[in-house]
C-alpha positions in Angstrom: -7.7 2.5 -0.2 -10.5 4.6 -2.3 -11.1 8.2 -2.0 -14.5 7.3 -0.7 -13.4 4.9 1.6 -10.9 7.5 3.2 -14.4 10.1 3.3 -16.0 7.5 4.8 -13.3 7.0 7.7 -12.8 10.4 8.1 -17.2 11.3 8.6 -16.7 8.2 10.8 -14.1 10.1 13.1 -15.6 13.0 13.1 -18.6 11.7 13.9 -17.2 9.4 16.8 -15.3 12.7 17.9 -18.7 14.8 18.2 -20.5 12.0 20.2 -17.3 12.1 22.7 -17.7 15.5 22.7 -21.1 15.3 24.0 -20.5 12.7 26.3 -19.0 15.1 28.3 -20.3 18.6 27.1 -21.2 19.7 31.1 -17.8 18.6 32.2 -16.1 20.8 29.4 -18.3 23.6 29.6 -17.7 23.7 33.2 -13.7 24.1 32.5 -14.0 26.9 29.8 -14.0 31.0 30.1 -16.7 32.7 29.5 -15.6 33.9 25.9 -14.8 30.4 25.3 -18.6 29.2 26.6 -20.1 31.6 24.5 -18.3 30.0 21.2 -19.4 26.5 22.6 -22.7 27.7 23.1 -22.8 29.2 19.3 -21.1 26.1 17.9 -23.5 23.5 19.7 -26.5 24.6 21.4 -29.7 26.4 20.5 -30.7 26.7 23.6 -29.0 25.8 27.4 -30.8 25.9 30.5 -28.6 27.0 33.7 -30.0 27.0 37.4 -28.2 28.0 40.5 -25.1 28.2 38.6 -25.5 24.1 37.1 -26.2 23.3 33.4 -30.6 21.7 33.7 -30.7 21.0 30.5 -30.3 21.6 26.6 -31.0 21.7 23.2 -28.9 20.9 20.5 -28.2 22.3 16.9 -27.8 20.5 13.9 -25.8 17.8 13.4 -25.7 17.1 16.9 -29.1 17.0 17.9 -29.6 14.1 14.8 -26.1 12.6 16.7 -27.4 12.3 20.1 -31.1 11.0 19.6 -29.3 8.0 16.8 -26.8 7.3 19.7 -29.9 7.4 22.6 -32.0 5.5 19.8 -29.4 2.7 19.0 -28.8 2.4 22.6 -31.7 1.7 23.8 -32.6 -0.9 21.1 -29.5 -2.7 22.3 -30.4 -2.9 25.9 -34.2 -3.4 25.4 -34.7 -5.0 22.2 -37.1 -2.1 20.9 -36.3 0.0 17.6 -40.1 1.2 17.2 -40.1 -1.4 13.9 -43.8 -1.0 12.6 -46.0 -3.4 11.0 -44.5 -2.6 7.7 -41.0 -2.7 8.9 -40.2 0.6 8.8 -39.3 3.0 11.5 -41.6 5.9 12.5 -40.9 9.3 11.3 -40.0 10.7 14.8 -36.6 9.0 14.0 -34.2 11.4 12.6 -32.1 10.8 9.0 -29.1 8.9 11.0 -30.9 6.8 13.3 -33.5 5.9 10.6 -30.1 4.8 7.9 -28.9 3.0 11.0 -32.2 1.1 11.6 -33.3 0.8 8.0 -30.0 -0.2 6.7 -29.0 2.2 4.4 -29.8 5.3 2.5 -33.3 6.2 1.4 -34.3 8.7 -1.3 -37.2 9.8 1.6 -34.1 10.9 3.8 -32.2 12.3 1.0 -34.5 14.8 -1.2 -37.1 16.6 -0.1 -40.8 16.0 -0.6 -42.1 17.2 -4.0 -44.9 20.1 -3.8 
């Protein structure tokens, strides 16, 4: 196997291992002291919303925020059929760099370098 074929299995993993990760973020959170919250907080939240002692609601940092809405985007195309395609076959700009290489098929010089100015 190539060198960029082992990269690409190990960003694979590591990707797979943050959206598990995720899946159950509430449950773990739950389990951990408060020192140990505090890293998780650092590590994956900007900001967490607690009420009556239970976790409302979040906001993720970077990567994981890009992880979650490609996962939530890819799922729901698969159950509905939708993958906001517009009339010139490309995806809207409210999707984030992975869901939009997911959707578009591959990388794109628009997700990779910055507008010029």
């Amino acid at each position: 196997m190539a060198v960029g074929d082992d990269r690409l299995t190990s960003g694979a993993l590591l990707l797979d291992r943050a959206l598990r990760l995720l899946d159950s973020a509430q449950d773990l959170y739950k389990t951990l002291s408060p020192e140990q919250r505090r890293y998780m907080n650092d590590a994956i939240f900007e900001k967490l919303y607690v009420q009556d002692d239970e976790i409302d609601g979040a906001v993720f940092r970077p990567p994981f925020d890009e992880l979650l809405q490609a996962r939530d985007e890819i799922q729901r195309a698969e159950t509905d059929g939708t993958d906001r395609v517009k009339e010139n076959g490309r995806r809207g700009p409210d999707l984030g760099p992975l869901a939009a290489l997911y959707f578009d098929g591959g990388s794109n010089k628009g997700l990779m370098v910055a507008l010029g100015g």
